[in-house]
C-alpha positions in Angstrom: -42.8 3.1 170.7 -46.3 1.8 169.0 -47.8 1.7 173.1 -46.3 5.4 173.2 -48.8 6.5 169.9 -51.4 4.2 171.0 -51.8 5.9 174.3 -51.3 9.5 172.5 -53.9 8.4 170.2 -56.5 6.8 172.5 -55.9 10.7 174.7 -56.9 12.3 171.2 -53.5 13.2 170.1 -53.6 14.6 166.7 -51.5 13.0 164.2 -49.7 15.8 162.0 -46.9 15.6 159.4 -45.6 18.7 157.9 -46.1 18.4 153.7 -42.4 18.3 153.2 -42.6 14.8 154.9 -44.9 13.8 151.6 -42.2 14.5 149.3 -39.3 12.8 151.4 -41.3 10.0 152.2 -43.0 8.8 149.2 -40.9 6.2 146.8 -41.8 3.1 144.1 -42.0 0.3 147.1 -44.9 2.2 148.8 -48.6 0.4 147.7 -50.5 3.2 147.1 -53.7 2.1 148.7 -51.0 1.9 152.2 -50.1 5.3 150.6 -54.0 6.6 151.1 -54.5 4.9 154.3 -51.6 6.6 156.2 -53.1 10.3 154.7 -56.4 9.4 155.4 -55.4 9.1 159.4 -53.5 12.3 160.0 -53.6 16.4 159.0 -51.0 17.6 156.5 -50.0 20.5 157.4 -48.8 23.3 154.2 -45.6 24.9 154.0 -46.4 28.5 154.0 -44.0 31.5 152.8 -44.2 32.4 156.7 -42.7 28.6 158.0 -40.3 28.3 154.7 -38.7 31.7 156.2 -38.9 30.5 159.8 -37.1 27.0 158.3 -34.3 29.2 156.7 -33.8 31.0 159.9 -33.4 27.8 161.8 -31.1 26.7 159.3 -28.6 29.7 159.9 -29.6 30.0 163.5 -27.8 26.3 163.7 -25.6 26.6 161.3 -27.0 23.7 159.0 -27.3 24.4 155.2 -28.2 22.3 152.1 -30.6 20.3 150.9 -30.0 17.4 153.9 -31.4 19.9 156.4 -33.9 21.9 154.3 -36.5 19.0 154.9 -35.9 18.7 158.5 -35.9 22.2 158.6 -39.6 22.4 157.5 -40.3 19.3 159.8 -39.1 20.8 162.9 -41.0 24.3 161.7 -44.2 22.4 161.5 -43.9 20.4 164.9 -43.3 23.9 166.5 -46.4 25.4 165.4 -48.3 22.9 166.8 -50.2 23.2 170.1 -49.9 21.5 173.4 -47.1 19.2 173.9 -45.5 18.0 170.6 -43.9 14.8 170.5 -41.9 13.7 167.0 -41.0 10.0 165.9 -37.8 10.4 163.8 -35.0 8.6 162.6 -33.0 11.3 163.1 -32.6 12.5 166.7 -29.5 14.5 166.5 -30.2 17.2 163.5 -33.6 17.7 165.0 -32.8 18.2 168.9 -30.6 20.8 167.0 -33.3 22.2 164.8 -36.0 22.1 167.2 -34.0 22.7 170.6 -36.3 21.9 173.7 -39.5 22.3 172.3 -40.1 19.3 171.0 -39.9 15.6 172.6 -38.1 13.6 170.0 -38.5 9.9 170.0 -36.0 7.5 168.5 -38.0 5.2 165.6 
């Protein structure tokens, strides 16, 4: 997996992670200077009113609901509003290959 971001990387890849991902991510065993490091290397994208709307769509469109989904809902928003090919790292394949159908190439982490 690290070879598969190194070569997106070294093609210019940008590296993107939706803001919701700061609030699910962040917890007391993260040093903060690892914390500023990470942001300093890729674009968070903002939730807007438009992609919270789109996430609660998906949500029914799949028939997912709660508070377990509502993150990956904004995830999977965010990768699909992203140009070119869009590949996402995740620890959960399954909810998002529902979430974000075929538009997005998950990969296992």
């Amino acid at each position: 997996m690290l070879n598969l971001v190194r070569s997106a990387l070294d093609r210019g890849a940008d590296r993107v992670v939706s803001g919701a991902t700061l609030i699910e991510a962040q917890h007391g065993r993260i040093k903060r200077a690892h914390w500023n490091y990470v942001l300093s290397q890729v674009r968070v994208e903002p939730l807007s009113v438009g992609w919270s709307k789109e996430a609660a769509q998906l949500l029914q469109e799949t028939g997912l609901h709660g508070h377990k989904y509502a993150i990956d809902a904004m995830v999977a928003v965010t990768a699909m509003h992203q140009s070119g090919p869009v590949v996402m790292l995740t620890s959960d394949v399954d909810d998002m290959a529902k979430l974000c159908g075929g538009r997005v190439t998950l990969v296992a982490v």
